[in-house]
VOPAGU-2260 file (C-alpha; in pm, 1 decimal, decimal comma):
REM VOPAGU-2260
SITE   aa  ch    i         X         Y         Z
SITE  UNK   A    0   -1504,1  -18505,4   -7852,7
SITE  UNK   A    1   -1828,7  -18505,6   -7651,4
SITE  UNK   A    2   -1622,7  -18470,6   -7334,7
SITE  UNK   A    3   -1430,4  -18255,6   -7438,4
SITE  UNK   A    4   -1735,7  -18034,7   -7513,0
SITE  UNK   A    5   -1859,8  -18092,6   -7199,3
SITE  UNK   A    6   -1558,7  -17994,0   -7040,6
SITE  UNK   A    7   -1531,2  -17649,0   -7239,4
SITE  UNK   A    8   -1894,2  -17606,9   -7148,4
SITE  UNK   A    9   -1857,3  -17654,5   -6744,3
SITE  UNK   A   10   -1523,8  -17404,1   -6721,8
SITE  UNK   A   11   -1680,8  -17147,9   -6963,5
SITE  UNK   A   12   -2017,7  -17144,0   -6735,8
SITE  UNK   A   13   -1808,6  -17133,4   -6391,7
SITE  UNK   A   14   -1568,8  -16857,3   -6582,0
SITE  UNK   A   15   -1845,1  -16661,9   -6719,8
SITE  UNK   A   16   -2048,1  -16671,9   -6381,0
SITE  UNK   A   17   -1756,3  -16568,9   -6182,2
SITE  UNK   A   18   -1645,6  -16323,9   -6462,1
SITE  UNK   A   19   -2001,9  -16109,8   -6446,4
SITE  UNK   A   20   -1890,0  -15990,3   -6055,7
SITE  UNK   A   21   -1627,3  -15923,1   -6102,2
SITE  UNK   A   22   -1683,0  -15683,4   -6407,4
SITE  UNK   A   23   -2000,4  -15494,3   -6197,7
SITE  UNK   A   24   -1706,7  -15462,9   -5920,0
SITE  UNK   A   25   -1457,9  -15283,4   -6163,0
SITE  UNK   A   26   -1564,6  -15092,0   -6464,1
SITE  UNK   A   27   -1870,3  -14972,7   -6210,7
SITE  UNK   A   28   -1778,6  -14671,0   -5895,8
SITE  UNK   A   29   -2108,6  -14868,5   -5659,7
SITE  UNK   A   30   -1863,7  -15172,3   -5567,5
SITE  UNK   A   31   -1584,3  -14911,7   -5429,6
SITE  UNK   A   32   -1826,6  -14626,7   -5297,4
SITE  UNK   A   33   -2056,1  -14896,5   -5073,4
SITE  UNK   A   34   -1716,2  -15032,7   -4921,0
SITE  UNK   A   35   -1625,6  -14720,5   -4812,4
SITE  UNK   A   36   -1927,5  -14722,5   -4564,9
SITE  UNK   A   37   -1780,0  -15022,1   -4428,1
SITE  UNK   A   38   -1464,8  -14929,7   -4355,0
SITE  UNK   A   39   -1307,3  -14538,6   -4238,2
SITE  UNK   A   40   -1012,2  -14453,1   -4450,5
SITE  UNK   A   41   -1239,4  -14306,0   -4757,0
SITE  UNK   A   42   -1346,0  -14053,1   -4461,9
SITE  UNK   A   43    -981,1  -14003,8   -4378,0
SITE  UNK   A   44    -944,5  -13939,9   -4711,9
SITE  UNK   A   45   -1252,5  -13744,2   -4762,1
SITE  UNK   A   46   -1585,9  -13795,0   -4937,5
SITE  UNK   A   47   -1520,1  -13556,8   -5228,1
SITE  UNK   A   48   -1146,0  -13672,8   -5335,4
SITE  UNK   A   49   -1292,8  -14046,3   -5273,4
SITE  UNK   A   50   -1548,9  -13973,1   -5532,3
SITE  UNK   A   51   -1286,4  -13805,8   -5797,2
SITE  UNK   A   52   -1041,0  -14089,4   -5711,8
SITE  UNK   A   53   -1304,7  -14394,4   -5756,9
SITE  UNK   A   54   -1462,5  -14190,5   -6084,1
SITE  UNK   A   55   -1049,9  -14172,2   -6240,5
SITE  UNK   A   56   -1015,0  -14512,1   -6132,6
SITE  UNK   A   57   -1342,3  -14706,5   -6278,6
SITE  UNK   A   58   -1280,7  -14445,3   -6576,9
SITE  UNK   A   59    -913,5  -14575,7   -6604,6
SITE  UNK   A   60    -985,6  -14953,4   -6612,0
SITE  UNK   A   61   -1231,1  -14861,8   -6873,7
SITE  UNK   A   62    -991,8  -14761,4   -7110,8
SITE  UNK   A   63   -1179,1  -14437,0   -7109,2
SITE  UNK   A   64    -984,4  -14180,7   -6872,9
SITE  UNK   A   65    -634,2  -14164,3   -6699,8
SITE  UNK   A   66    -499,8  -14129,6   -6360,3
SITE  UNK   A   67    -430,8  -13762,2   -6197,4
SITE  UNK   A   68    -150,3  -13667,2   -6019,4
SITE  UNK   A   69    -335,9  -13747,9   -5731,9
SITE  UNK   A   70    -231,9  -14110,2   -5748,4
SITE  UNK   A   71     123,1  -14182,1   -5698,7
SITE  UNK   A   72     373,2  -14279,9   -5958,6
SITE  UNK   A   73     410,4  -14654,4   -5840,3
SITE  UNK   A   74     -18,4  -14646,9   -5821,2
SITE  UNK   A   75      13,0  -14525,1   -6173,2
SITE  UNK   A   76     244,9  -14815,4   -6281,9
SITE  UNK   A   77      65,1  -15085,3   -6053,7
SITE  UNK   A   78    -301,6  -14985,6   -6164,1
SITE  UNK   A   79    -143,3  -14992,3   -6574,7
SITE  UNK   A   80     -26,0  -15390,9   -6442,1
SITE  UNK   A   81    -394,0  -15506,2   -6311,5
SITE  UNK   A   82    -570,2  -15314,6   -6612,1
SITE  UNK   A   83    -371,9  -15534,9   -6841,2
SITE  UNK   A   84    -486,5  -15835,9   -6623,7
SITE  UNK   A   85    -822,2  -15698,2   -6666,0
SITE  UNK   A   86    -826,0  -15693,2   -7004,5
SITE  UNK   A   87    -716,5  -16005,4   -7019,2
SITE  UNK   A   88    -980,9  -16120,6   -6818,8
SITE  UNK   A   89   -1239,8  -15957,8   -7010,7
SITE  UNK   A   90   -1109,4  -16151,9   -7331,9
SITE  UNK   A   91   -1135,0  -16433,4   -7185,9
SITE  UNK   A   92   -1484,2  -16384,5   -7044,1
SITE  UNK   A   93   -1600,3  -16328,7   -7429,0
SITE  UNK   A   94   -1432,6  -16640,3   -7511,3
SITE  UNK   A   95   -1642,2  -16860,6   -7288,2
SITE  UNK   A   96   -1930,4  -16646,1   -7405,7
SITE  UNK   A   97   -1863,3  -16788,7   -7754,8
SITE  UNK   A   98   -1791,7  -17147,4   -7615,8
SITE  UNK   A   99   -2086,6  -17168,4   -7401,1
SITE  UNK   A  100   -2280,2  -17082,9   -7694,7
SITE  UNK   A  101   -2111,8  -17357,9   -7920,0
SITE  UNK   A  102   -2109,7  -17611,6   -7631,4
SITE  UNK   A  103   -2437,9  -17511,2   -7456,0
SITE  UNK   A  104   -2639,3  -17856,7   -7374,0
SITE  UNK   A  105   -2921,7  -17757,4   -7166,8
SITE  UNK   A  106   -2910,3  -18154,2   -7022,7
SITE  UNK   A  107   -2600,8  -18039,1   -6804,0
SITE  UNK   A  108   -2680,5  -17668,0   -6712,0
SITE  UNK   A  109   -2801,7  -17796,9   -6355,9
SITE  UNK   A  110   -2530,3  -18011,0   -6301,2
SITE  UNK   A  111   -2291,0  -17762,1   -6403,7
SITE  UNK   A  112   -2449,4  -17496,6   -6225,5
SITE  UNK   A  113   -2446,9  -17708,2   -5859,6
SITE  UNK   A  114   -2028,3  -17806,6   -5970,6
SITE  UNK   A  115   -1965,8  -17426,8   -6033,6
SITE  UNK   A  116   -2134,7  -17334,8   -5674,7
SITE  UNK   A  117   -1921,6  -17560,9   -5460,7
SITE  UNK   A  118   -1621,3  -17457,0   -5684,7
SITE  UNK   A  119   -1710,5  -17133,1   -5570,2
SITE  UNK   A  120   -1769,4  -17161,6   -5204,6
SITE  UNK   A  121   -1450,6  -17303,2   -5172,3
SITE  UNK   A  122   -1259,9  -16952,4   -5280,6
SITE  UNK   A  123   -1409,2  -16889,9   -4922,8
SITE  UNK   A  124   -1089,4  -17082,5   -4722,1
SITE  UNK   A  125    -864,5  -16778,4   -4867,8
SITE  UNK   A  126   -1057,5  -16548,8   -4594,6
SITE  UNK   A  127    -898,7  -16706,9   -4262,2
SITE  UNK   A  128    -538,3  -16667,1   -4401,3
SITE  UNK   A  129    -607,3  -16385,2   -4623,5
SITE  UNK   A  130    -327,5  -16169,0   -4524,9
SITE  UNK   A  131     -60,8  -16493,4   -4576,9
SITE  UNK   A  132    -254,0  -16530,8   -4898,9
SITE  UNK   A  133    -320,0  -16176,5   -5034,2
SITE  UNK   A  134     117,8  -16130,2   -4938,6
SITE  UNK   A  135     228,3  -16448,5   -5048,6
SITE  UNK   A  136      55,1  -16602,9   -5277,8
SITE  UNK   A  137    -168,6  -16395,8   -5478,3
SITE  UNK   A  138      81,7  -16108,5   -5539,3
SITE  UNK   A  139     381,8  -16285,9   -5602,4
SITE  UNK   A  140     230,4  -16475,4   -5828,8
SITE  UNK   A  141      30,4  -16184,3   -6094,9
SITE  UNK   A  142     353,5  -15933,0   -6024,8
SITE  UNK   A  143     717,5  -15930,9   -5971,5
SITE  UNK   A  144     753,8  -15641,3   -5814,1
SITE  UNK   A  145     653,4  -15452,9   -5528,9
SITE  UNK   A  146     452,2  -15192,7   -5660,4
SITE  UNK   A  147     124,3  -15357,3   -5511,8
SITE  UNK   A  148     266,1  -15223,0   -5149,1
SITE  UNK   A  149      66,4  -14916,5   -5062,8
SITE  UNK   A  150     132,1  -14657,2   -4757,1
SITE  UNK   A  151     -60,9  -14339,4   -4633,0
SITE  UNK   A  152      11,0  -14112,1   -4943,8
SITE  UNK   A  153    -175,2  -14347,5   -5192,2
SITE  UNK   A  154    -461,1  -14327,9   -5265,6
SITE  UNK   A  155    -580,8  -14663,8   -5311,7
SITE  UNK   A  156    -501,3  -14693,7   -4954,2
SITE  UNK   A  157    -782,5  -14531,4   -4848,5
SITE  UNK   A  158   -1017,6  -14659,9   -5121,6
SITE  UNK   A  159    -902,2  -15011,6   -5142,6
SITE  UNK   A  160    -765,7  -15147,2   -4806,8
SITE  UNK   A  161    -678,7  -15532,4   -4754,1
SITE  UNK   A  162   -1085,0  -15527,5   -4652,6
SITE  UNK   A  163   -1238,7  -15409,9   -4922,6
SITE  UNK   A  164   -1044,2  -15705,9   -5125,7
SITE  UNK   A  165   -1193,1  -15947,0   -4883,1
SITE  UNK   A  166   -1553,3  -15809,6   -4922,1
SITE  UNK   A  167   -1486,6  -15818,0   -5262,1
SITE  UNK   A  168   -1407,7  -16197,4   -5254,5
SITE  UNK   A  169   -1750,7  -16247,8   -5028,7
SITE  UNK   A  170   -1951,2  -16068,5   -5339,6
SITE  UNK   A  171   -1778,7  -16259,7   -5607,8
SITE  UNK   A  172   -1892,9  -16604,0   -5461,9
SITE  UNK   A  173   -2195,2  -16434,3   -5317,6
SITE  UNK   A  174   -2341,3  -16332,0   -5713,2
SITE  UNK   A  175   -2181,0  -16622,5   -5859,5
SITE  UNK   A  176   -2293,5  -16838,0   -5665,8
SITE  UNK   A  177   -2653,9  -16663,1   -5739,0
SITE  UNK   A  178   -2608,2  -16650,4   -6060,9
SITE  UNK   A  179   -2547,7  -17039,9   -6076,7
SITE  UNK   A  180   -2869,1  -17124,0   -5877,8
SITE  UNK   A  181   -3049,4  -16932,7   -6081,6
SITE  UNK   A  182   -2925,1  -17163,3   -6378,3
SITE  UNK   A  183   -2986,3  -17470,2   -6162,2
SITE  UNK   A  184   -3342,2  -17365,3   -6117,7
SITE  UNK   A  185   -3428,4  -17273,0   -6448,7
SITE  UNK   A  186   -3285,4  -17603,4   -6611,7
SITE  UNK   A  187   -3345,2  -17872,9   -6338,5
SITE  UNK   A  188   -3596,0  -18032,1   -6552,3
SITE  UNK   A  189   -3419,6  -18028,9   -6833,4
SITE  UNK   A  190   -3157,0  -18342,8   -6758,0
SITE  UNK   A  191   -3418,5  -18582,9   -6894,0
């Protein structure tokens, strides 16, 4: 039982830590609106429909507004498929909130902490075959169907090309793996 605890304890922490990125990248319009100063299809786009767009979109994955007609049907349909993975996700994340606080040993934060960061680092060997893995991997295996292809009328071609996934990988490691350190610090002397 006391592994098993353990256990519950290390995936909830590396779940939770990689879980709190990820939610400030997706319920929030900052993680889309800096990206679009590194890359230049929100200007294609333009700065005011980017702004409407990224507002609908943050607002739709919050359960608390809907896509225009601005989006495209098959956006419409493939944005409805990764807010149910969100969801999902966010479920989840308040179920290793309420294991970490039934399994929380302060003896094994640092260790748990260091595990989670090179768990973490290692999402880093998607970047060099991202394409290969964002195409055949990734997609194929959260959707089976196409819908996740997007051309020059979407919209979410402008605000979310293959890049801004990739910086979005660099941030989720990057703050978890923060996050984590933080924990390692603040417990280190606690393993006695």
């Amino acid at each position: 039982m006391k592994r098993v605890k353990k256990l519950l304890f290390l995936l909830s922490l590396l779940y939770t830590t990689v879980y709190v990125p990820l939610f400030l990248m997706i319920y929030f319009p900052n993680w889309y609106l800096i990206n679009c100063r590194w890359h230049p299809r929100c200007e294609l786009f333009g700065k005011d429909k980017t702004l409407v767009a990224v507002e609908e979109l943050t607002s739709f994955f919050r359960h608390s507004g809907e896509l225009s007609s601005m989006w495209t049907r098959k956006e419409r349909l493939h944005l409805s498929e990764v807010r149910g993975i969100f969801d999902r996700l966010a479920i989840i994340a308040v179920v290793s909130a309420f294991l970490i606080a039934l399994t929380f040993d302060a003896r094994y934060v640092s260790l748990f902490s260091l595990i989670n960061v090179s768990v973490v680092v290692s999402l880093l060997i998607v970047l060099p075959f991202f394409n290969w893995f964002w195409i055949d991997v990734f997609h194929p295996l959260l959707f089976d169907n196409e819908l996740w292809k997007n051309n020059m009328r979407d919209v979410s071609f402008y605000i979310m090309p293959r890049q801004f996934f990739k910086f979005s990988i660099l941030f989720i490691v990057f703050i978890s793996c923060f996050i984590n350190l933080i924990l390692w610090f603040c417990f280190k002397n606690k393993r006695r």
